[in-house]
Backbone atoms as SQL, in Angstrom:
CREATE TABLE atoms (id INTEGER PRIMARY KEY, chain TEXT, resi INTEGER, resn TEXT, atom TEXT, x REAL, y REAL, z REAL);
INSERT INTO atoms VALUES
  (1, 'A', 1, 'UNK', 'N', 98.563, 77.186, 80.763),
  (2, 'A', 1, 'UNK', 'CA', 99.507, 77.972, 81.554),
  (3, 'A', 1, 'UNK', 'C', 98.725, 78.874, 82.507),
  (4, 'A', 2, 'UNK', 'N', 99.075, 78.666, 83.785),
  (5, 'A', 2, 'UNK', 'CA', 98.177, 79.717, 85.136),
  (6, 'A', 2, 'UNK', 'C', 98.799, 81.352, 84.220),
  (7, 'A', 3, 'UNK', 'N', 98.111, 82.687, 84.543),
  (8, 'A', 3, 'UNK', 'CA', 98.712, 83.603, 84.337),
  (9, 'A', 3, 'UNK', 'C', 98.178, 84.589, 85.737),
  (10, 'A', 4, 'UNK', 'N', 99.479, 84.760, 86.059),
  (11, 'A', 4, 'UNK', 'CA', 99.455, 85.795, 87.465),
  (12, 'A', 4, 'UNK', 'C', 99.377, 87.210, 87.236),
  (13, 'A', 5, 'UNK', 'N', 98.661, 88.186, 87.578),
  (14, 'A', 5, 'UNK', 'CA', 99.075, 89.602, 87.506),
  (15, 'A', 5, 'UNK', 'C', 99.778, 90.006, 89.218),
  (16, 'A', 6, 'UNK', 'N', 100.860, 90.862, 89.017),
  (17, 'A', 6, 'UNK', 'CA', 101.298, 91.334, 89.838),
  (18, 'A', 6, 'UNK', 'C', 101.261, 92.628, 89.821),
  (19, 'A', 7, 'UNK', 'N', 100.742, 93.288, 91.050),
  (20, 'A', 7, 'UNK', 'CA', 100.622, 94.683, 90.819),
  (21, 'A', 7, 'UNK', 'C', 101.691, 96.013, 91.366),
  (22, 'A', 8, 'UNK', 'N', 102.239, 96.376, 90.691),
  (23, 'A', 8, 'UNK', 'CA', 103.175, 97.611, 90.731),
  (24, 'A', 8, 'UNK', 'C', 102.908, 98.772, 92.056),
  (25, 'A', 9, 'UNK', 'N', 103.881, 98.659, 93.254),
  (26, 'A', 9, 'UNK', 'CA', 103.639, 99.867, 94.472),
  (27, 'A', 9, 'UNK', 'C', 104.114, 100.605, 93.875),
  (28, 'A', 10, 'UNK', 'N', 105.689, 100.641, 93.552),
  (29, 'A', 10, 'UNK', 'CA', 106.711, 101.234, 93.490),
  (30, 'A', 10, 'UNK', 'C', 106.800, 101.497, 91.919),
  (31, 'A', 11, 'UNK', 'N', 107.896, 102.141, 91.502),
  (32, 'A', 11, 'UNK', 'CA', 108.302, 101.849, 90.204),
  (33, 'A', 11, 'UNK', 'C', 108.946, 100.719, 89.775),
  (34, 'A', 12, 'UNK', 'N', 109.467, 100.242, 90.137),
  (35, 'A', 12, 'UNK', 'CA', 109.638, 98.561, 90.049),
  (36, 'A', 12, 'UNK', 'C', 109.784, 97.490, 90.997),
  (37, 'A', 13, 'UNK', 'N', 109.599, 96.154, 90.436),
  (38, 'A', 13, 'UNK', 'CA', 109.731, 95.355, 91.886),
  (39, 'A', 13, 'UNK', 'C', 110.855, 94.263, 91.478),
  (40, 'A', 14, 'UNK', 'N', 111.494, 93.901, 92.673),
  (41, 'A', 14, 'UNK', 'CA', 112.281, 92.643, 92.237),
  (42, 'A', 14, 'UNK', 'C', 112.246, 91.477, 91.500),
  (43, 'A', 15, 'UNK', 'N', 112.736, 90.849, 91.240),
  (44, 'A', 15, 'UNK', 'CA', 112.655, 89.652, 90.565),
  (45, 'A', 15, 'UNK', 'C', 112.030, 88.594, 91.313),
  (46, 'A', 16, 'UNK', 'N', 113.155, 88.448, 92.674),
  (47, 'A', 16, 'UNK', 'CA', 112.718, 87.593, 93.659),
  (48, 'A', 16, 'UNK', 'C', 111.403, 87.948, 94.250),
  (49, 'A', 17, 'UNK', 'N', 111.094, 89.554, 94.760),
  (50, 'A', 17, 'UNK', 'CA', 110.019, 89.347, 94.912),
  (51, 'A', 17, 'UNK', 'C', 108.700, 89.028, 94.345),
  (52, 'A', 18, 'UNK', 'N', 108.870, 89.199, 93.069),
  (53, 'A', 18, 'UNK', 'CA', 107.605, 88.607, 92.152),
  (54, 'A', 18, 'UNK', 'C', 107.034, 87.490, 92.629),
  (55, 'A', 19, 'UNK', 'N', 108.211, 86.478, 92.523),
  (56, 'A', 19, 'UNK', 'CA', 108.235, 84.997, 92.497),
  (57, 'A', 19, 'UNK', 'C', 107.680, 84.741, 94.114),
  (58, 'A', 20, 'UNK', 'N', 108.105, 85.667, 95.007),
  (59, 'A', 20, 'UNK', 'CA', 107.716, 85.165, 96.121),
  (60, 'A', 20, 'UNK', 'C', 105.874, 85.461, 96.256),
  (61, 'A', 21, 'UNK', 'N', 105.549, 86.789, 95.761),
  (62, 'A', 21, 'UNK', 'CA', 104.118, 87.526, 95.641),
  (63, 'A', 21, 'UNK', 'C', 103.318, 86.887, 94.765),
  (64, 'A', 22, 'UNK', 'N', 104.062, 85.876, 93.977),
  (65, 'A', 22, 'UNK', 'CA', 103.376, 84.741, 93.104),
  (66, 'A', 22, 'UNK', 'C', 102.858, 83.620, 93.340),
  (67, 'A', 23, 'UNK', 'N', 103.912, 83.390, 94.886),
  (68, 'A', 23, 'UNK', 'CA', 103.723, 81.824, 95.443),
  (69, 'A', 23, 'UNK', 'C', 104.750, 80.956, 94.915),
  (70, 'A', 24, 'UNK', 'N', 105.236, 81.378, 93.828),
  (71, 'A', 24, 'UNK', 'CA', 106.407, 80.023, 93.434),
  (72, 'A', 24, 'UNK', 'C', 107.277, 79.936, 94.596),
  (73, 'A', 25, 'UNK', 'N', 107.967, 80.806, 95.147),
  (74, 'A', 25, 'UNK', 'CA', 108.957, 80.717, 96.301),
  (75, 'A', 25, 'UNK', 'C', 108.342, 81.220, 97.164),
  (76, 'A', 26, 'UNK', 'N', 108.791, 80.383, 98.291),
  (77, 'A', 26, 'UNK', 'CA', 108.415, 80.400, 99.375),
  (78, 'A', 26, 'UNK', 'C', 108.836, 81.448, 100.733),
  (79, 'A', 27, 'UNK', 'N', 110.576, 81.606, 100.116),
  (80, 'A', 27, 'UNK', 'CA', 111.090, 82.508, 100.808),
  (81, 'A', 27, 'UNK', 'C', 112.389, 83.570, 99.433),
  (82, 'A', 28, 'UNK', 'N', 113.206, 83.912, 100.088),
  (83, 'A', 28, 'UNK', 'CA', 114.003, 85.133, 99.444),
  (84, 'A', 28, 'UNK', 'C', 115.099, 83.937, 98.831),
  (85, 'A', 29, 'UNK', 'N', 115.196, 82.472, 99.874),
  (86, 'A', 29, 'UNK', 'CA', 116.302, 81.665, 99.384),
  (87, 'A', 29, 'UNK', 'C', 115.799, 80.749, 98.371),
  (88, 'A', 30, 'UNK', 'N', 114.768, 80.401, 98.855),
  (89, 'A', 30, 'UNK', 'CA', 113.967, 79.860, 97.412),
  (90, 'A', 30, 'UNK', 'C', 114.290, 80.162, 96.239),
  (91, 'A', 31, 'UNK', 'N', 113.772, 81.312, 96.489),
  (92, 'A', 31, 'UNK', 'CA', 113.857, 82.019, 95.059),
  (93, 'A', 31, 'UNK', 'C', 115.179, 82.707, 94.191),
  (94, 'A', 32, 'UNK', 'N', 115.756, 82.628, 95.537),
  (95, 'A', 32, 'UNK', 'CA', 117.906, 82.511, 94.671),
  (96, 'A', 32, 'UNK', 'C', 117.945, 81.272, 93.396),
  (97, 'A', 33, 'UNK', 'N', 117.620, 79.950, 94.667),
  (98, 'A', 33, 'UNK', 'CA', 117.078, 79.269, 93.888),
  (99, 'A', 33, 'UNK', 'C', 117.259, 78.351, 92.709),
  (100, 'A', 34, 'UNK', 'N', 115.687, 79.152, 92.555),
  (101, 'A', 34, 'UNK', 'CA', 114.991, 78.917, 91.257),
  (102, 'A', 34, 'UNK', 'C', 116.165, 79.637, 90.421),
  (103, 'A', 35, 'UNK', 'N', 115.848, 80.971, 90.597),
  (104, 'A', 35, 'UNK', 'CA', 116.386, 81.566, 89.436),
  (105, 'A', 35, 'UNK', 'C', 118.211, 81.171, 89.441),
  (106, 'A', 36, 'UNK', 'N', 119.089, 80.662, 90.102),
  (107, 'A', 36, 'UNK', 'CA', 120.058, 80.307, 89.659),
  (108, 'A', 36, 'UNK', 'C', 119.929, 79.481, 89.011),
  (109, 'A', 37, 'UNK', 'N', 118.624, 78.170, 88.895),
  (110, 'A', 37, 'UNK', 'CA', 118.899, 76.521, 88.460),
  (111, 'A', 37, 'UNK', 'C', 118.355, 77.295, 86.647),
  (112, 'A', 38, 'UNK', 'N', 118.520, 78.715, 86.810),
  (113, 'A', 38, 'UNK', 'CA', 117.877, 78.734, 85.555),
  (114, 'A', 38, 'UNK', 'C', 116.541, 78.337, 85.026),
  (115, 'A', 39, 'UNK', 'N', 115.404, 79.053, 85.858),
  (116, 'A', 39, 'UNK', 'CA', 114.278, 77.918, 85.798),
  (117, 'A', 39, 'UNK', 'C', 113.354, 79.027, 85.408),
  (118, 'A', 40, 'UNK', 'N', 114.069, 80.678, 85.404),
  (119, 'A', 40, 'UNK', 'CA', 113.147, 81.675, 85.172),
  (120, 'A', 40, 'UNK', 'C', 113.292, 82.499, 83.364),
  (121, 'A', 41, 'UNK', 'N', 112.557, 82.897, 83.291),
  (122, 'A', 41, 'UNK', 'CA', 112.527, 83.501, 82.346),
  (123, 'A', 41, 'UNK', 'C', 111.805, 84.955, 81.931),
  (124, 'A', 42, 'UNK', 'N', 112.942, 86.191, 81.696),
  (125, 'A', 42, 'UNK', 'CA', 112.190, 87.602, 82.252),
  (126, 'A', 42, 'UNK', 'C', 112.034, 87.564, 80.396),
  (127, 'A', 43, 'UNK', 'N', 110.864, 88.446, 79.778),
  (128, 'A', 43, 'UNK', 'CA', 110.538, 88.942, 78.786),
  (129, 'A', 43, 'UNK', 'C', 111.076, 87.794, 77.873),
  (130, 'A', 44, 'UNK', 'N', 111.400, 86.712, 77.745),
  (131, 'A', 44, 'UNK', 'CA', 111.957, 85.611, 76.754),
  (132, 'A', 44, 'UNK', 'C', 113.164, 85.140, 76.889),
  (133, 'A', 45, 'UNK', 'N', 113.985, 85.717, 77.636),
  (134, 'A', 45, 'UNK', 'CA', 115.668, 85.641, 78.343),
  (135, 'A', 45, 'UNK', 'C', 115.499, 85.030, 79.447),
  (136, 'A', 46, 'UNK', 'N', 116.239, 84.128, 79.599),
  (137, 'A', 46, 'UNK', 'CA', 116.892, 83.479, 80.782),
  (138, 'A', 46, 'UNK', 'C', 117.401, 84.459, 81.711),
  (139, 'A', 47, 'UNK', 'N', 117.002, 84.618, 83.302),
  (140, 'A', 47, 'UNK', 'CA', 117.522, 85.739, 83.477),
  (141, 'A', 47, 'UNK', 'C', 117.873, 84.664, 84.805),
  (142, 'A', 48, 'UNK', 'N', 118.989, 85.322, 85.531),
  (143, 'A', 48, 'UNK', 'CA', 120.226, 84.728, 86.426),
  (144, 'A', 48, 'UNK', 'C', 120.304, 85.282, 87.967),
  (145, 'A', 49, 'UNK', 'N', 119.491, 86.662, 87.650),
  (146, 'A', 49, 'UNK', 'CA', 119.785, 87.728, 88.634),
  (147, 'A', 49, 'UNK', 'C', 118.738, 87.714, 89.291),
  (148, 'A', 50, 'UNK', 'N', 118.303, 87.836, 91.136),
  (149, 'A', 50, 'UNK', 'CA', 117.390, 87.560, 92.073),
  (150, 'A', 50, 'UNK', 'C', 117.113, 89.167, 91.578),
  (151, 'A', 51, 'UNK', 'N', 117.875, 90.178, 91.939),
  (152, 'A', 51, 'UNK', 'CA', 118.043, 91.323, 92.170),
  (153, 'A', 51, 'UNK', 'C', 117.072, 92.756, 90.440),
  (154, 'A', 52, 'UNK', 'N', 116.731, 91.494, 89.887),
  (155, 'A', 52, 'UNK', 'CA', 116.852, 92.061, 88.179),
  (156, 'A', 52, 'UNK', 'C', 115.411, 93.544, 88.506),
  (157, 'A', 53, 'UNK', 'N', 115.000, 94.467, 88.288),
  (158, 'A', 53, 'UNK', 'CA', 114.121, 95.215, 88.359),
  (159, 'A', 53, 'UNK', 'C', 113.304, 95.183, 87.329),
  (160, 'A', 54, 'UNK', 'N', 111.711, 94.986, 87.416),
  (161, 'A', 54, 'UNK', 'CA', 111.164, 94.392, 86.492),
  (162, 'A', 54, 'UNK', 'C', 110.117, 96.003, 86.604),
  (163, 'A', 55, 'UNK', 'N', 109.452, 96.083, 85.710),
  (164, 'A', 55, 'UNK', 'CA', 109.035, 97.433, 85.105),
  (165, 'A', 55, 'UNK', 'C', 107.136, 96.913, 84.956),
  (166, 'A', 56, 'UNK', 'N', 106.582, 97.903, 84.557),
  (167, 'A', 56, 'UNK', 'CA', 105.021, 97.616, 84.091),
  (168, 'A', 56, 'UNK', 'C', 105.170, 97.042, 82.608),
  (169, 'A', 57, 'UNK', 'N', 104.521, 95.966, 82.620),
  (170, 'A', 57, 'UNK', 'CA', 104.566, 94.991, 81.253),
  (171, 'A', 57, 'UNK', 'C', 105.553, 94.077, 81.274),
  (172, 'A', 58, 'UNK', 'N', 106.536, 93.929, 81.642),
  (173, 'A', 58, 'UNK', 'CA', 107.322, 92.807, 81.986),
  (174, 'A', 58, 'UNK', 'C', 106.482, 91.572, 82.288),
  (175, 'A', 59, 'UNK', 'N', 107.178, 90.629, 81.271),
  (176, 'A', 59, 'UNK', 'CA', 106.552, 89.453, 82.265),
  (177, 'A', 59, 'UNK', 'C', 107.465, 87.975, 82.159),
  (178, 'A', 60, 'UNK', 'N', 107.178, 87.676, 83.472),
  (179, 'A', 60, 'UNK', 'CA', 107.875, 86.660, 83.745),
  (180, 'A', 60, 'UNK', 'C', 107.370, 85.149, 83.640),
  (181, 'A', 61, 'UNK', 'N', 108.296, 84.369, 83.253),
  (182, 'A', 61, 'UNK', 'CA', 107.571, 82.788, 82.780),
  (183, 'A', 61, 'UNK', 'C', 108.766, 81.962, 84.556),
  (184, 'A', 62, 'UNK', 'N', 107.942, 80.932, 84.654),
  (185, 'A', 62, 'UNK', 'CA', 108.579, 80.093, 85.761),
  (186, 'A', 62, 'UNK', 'C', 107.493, 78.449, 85.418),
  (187, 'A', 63, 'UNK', 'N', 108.310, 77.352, 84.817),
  (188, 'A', 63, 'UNK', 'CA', 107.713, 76.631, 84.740),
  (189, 'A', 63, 'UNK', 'C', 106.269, 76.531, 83.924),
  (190, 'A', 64, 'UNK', 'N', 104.973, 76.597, 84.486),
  (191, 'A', 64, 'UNK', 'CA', 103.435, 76.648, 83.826),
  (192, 'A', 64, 'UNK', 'C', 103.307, 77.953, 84.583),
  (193, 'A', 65, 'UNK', 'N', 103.856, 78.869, 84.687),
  (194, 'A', 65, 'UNK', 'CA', 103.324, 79.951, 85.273),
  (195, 'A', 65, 'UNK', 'C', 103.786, 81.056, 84.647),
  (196, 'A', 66, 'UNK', 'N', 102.541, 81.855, 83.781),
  (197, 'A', 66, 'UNK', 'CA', 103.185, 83.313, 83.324),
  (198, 'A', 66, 'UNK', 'C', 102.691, 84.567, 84.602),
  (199, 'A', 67, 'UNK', 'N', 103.932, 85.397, 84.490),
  (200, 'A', 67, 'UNK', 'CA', 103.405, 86.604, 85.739),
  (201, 'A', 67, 'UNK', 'C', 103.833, 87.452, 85.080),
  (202, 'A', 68, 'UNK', 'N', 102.495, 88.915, 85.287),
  (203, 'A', 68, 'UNK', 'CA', 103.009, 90.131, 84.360),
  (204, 'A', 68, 'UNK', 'C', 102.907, 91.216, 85.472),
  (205, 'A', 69, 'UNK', 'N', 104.025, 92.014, 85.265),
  (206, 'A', 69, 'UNK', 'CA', 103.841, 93.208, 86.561),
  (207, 'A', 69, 'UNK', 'C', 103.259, 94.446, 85.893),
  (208, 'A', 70, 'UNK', 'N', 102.089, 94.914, 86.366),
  (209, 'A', 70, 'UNK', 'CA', 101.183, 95.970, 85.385),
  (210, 'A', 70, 'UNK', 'C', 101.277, 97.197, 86.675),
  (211, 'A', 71, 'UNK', 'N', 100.879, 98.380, 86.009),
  (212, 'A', 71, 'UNK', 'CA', 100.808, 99.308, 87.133),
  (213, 'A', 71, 'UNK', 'C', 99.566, 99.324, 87.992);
């Protein structure tokens, strides 16, 4: 499994944008997407929402790809 770190500006970052700062998606529609076909997975949950706010330690699964958002 690749594992991505993503790094924290703000206090949190989007969902979609992860995926885009990851490379899985390409754009903002991409990544609607993915995560509607159900293809993402936040902390072990299926998550549905482009919009979801992901925190430091969160991490997200997409396919062979784990991504963790750290501060």
């Amino acid at each position: 499994m690749e594992k991505v770190e993503i790094k924290l500006r703000e206090k949190f970052i989007k969902l979609g944008q992860v995926l885009k700062a990851a490379g899985i998606a390409q754009s903002g529609v991409d990544a609607k997407f993915i995560i509607q076909d159900g293809k993402v997975k936040v902390n072990g949950e299926t998550e549905l929402r482009r919009g979801r706010k992901l925190f430091d330690q969160d991490e997200v699964v997409c396919g062979n790809v784990l991504i963790r958002v750290i501060k």
